[in-house]
N, C-alpha and C positions, 0 to 999 in steps of 0.2 A: 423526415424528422431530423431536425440538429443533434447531433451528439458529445460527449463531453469524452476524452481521454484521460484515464487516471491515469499516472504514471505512480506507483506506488513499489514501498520494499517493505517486505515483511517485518525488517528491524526498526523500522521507526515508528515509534508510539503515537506521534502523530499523524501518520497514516491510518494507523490501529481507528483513533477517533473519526476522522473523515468518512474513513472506508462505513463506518455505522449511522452514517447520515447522508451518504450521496446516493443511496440507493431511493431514500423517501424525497431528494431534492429533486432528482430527476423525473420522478412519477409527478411531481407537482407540477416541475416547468416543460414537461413533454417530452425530454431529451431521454437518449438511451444512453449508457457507459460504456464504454472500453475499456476493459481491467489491461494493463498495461503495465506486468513488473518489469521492474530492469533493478540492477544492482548499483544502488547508490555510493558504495564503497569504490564503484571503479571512478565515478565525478566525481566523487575527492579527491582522489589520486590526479586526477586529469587535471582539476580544477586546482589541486595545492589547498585543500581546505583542510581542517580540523574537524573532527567530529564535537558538535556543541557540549558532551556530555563528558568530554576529557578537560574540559576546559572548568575549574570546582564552583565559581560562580556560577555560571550559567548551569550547571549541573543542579547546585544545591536550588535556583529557582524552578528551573524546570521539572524536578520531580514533585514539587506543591505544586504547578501549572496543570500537570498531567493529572494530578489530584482532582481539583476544581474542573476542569474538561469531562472528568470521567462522571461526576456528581451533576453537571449538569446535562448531559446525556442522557444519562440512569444507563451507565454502563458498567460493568465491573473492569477494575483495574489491578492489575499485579505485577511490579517493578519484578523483571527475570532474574533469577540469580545467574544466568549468562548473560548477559552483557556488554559488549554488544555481540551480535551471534552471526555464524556464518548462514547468510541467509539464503544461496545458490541453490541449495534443492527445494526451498520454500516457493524461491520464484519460478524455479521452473514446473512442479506440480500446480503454482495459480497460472500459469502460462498454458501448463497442459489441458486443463479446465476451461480455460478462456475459448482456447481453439475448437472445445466442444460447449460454447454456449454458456457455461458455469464459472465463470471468472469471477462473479459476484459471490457466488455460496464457496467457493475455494478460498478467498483472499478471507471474507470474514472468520471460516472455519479456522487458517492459519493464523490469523492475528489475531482471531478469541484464544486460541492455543497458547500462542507467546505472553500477549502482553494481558489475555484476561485472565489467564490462569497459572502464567509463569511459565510452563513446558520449554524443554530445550527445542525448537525448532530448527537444529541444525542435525535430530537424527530420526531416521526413517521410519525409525517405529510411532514416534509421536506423531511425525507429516502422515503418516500413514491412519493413525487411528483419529486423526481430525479431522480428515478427507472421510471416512467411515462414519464418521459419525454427525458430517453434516448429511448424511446420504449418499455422499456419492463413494465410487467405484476408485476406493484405495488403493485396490490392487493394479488397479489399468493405469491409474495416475502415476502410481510409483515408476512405471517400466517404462510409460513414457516420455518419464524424466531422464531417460537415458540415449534417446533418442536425438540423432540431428536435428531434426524438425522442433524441437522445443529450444536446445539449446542454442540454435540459429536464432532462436525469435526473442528470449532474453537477452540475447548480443546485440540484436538489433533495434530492440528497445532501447538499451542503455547507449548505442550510438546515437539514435535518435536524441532522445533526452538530452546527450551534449548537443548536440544540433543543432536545438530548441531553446538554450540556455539555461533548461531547468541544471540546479542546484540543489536543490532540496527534497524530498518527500513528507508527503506526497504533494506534487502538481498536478493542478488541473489546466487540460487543454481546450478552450472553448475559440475557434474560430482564429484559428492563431493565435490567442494570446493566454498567458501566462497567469493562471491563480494558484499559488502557494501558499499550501499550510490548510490546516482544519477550521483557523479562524476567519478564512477567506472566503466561506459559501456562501454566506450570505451575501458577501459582492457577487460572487461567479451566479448567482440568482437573480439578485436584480438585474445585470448582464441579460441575461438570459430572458428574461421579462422585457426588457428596454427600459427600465426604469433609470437607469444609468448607461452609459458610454462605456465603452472595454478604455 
């Protein structure tokens, strides 16, 4: 079975959106996922980018964008009143999740948290009680975040990710090649289909 790499961070709203349609894209075109956080604050530092949302143009389009995305999903949406948020324990709890099979019900539960209900996801009690209450094992997720083994594998990611040339979140990785953004699935599907050329 092919598989599709997300590389995803929990501060980016469009990841948020992605992350709520690649679980059904994949059941469709046969591929499985691999939730894959890394911290996209350290590619911009790397990279010398700006965050798009500091920038007021592109801010003041992009929150009517995330609007219209959220509406045609039928997802809820809610601009964080932190913004933008230290995301490091978020990734490493979907990271600890991933390493047990749950990197899908972990990232959703975190980015329903942040961007669908506003919560500050840079503190334990929140990552804690959205890990709980998708089902899983809050308690085991939190401790693990403190662990080498998780925080090796967010570093590793995020090396990766430059490696790879992603820039953005979320990217998808299908066969070496690069689909950025939530508006991209529909290429990375036909991809995936043969209906188009990578």
């Amino acid at each position: 079975m092919s598989s599709i790499d997300f590389y995803w961070e929990p501060g980016s709203p469009y990841t948020y959106l992605a992350a709520t349609q690649i679980g059904a894209l994949a059941r469709e075109t046969g591929t499985t996922v691999h939730w894959k956080a890394f911290l996209l604050g350290k590619v911009f530092q790397a990279r010398k980018m700006t965050l798009p949302a500091a920038i007021p143009a592109k801010a003041s389009y992009m929150f009517k964008d995330l609007a219209r995305w959220s509406a045609l999903y039928d997802v809820p949406f809610s601009m964080p009143k932190v913004f933008p948020v230290n995301s490091m324990l978020a990734s490493r709890a979907g990271t600890a999740a991933a390493q047990q099979g749950q990197g899908e019900a972990a990232a959703l539960a975190l980015l329903g948290a942040y961007w669908g209900r506003g919560e500050d996801i840079s503190q334990p009690e929140i990552v804690h009680a959205a890990l709980d209450a998708a089902g899983l094992d809050g308690a085991a997720l939190m401790a693990a975040t403190q662990t080498d083994a998780v925080k090796d594998v967010v570093r590793s990611n995020t090396e990766a990710a430059m490696d790879l040339g992603i820039f953005g979140a979320p990217t998808m990785v299908y066969q070496g090649e690069l689909f950025w953004g939530n508006d991209r699935l529909d290429v990375l599907k036909a991809v995936i289909q043969g209906r188009i050329k990578a």
